[in-house]
N, C-alpha and C positions, 0 to 999 in steps of 0.2 A: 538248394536253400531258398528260404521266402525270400522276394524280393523286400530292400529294405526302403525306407521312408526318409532316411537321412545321410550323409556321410560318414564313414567312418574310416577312421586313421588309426591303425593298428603299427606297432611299433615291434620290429625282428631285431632277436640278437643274433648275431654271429660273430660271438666269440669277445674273447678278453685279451689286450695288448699291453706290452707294457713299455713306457717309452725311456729309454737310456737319460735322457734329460732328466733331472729330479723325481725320477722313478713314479710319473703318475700310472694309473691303472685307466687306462680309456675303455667300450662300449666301442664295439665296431656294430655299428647297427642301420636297419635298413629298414623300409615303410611299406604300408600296404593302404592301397585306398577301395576302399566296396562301394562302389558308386550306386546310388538308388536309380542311376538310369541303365545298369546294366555293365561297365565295365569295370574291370579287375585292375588296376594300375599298382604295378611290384615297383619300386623305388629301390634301387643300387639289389646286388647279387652275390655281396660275401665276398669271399676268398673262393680260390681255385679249389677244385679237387685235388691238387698233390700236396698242399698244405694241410690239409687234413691226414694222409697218409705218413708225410715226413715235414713236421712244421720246422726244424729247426735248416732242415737241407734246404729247402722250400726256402726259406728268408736269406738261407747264404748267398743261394743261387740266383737270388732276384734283386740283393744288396739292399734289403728292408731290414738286415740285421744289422745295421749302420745304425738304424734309427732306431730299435725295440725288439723283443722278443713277443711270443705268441703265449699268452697263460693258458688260454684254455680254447679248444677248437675241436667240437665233437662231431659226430655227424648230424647232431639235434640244431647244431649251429649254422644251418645252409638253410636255404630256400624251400628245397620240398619240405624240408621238415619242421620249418615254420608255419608253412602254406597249411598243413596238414591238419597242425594247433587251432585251425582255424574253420576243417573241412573243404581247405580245396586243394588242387593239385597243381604242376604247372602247366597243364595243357589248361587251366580254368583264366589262365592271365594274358587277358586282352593286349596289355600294354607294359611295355619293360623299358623305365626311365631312368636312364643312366645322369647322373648329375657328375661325373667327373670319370678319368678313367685309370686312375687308383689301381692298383690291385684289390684292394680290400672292398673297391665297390663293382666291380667288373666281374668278379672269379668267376660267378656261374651262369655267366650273359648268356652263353651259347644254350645252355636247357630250356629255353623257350623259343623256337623257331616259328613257331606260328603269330608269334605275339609283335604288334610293330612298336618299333626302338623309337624312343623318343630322346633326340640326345642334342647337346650344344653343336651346331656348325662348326664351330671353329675347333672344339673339340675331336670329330671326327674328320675333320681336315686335315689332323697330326696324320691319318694313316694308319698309325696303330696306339694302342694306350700307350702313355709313359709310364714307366719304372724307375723305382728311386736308383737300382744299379745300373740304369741304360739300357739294359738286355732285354726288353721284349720276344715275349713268345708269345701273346696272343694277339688275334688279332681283331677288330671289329664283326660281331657276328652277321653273316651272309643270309638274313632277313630278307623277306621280298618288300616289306613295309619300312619306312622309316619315315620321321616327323625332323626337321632338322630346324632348332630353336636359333631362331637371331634377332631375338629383340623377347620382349617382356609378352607372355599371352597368355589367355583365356581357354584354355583346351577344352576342359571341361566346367558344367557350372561347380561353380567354387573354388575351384582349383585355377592356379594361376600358377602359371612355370615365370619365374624370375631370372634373366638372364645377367648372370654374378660373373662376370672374369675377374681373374687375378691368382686365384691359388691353382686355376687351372687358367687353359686359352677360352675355353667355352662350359664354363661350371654353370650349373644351375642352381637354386632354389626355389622355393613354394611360398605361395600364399595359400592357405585354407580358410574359408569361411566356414567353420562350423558351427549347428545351429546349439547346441548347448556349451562348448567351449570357447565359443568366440573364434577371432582370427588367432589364426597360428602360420608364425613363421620357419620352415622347415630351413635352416641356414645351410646344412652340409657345411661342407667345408670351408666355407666363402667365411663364416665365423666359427674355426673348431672349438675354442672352449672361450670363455668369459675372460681369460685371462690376457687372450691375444688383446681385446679392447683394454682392459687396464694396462697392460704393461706395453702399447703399440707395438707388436711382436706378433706378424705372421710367417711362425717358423714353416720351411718347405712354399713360398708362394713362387708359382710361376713370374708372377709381376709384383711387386711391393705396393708402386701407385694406382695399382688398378684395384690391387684383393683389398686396400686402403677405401678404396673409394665404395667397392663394393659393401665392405661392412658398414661401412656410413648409413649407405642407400637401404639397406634392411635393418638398422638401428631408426631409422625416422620412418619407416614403413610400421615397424613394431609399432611403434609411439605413436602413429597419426592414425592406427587405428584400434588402440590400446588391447593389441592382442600378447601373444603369448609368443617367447623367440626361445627356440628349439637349437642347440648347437649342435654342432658333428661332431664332437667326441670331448663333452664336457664329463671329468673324472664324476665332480656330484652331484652335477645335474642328472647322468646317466642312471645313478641308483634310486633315483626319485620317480625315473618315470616309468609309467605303467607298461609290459609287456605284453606281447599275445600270449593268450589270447584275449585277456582285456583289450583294452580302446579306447579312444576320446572319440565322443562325436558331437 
């Protein structure tokens, strides 16, 4: 592909949830950045492959059917097959940034082995991801490269990894400076929907006073540079925003 002239943030679905709580319909979704200087940055990796094969076994056996079922999860809902929407593949992704380790943002970490992990310290410090049912079976992919975040930085121009504890030990979030949409703040899960700030309710947080402190910190971030705040699994925000292979840039 021609090289490009500006950033661009392409936004992946993988797949539709649905939470047992007053039955919202979440976007489990994940990013892509096309850097004009040459690298591919994939942001979170879906669900595993055996959720796709058997999603309802799949959620028993991981105790994520505690918290929702899975509405919709095709093969069109994974990584290559977003990548694809877009003309690349995974062997094309420089960089695979884990912002927490979720199942639902881990599943496909292991299909890019050439690519180096950029993931929270403290988060890869647990050892292995947590799971809502305890039971981990994956575990941190055995990458020869890894970037490990412990503080707020600059990686790339424009791109700034936000180091957000609290709904995990080491979550991340983004800043983007993009040159036609302005700053955008990629929350993840540090703020999943709009609602956790109205109703001060961060259901599922590792820490209350930290994932507290953290949504603060990216609510006056938003504000003091009147950009645009992106949640991890806002029900109407999700249907508003543009998918791949659109973009914001």
């Amino acid at each position: 592909m021609a090289s490009l002239s500006t950033l661009r943030l392409y936004i992946f679905d993988y797949g539709l949830f649905q939470v047992h709580e007053n039955g919202r319909i979440i976007g489990i979704q994940g990013y892509f950045l096309d850097m004009p200087t040459g690298e591919k940055i994939l942001i979170d990796a879906g669900f595993p492959p055996w959720y796709e094969e058997d999603a309802e076994k799949a959620t028993q056996e991981d105790g994520l059917d505690a918290f929702g079922r899975l509405l919709k999860l095709t093969s069109e809902n994974f990584p290559k097959a977003q990548l694809k929407t877009i003309g690349y593949e995974p062997k094309d992704v420089t960089h695979l940034v884990l912002t927490h380790g979720d199942i639902d943002h881990i599943g496909r970490m292991h299909e890019f082995p050439d690519a180096t992990v950029v993931i929270g310290k403290a988060e890869r410090a647990m050892g292995r991801p947590r799971y809502f049912g305890g039971k981990p079976r994956m575990t941190w992919p055995e990458n020869p490269s890894y970037i490990e975040v412990d503080d707020d930085t600059e990686l790339w121009p424009g791109v700034t990894i936000l180091l957000t504890p609290g709904h995990s030990p080491g979550h991340l979030a983004f800043l983007l400076e993009l040159d036609h949409t302005g700053p955008v703040v990629l929350a993840g899960d540090a703020i999943n929907r709009a609602e956790e700030i109205e109703q001060d309710r961060f259901t599922g947080a590792w820490d209350e006073k930290l994932v507290r402190a953290s949504a603060k910190r990216l609510l006056d971030i938003t504000a003091s540079k009147k950009g645009w705040l992106v949640y991890g699994h806002d029900p109407a925000q999700w249907n508003s925003l543009r998918k791949t292979p659109e973009y914001y840039d």
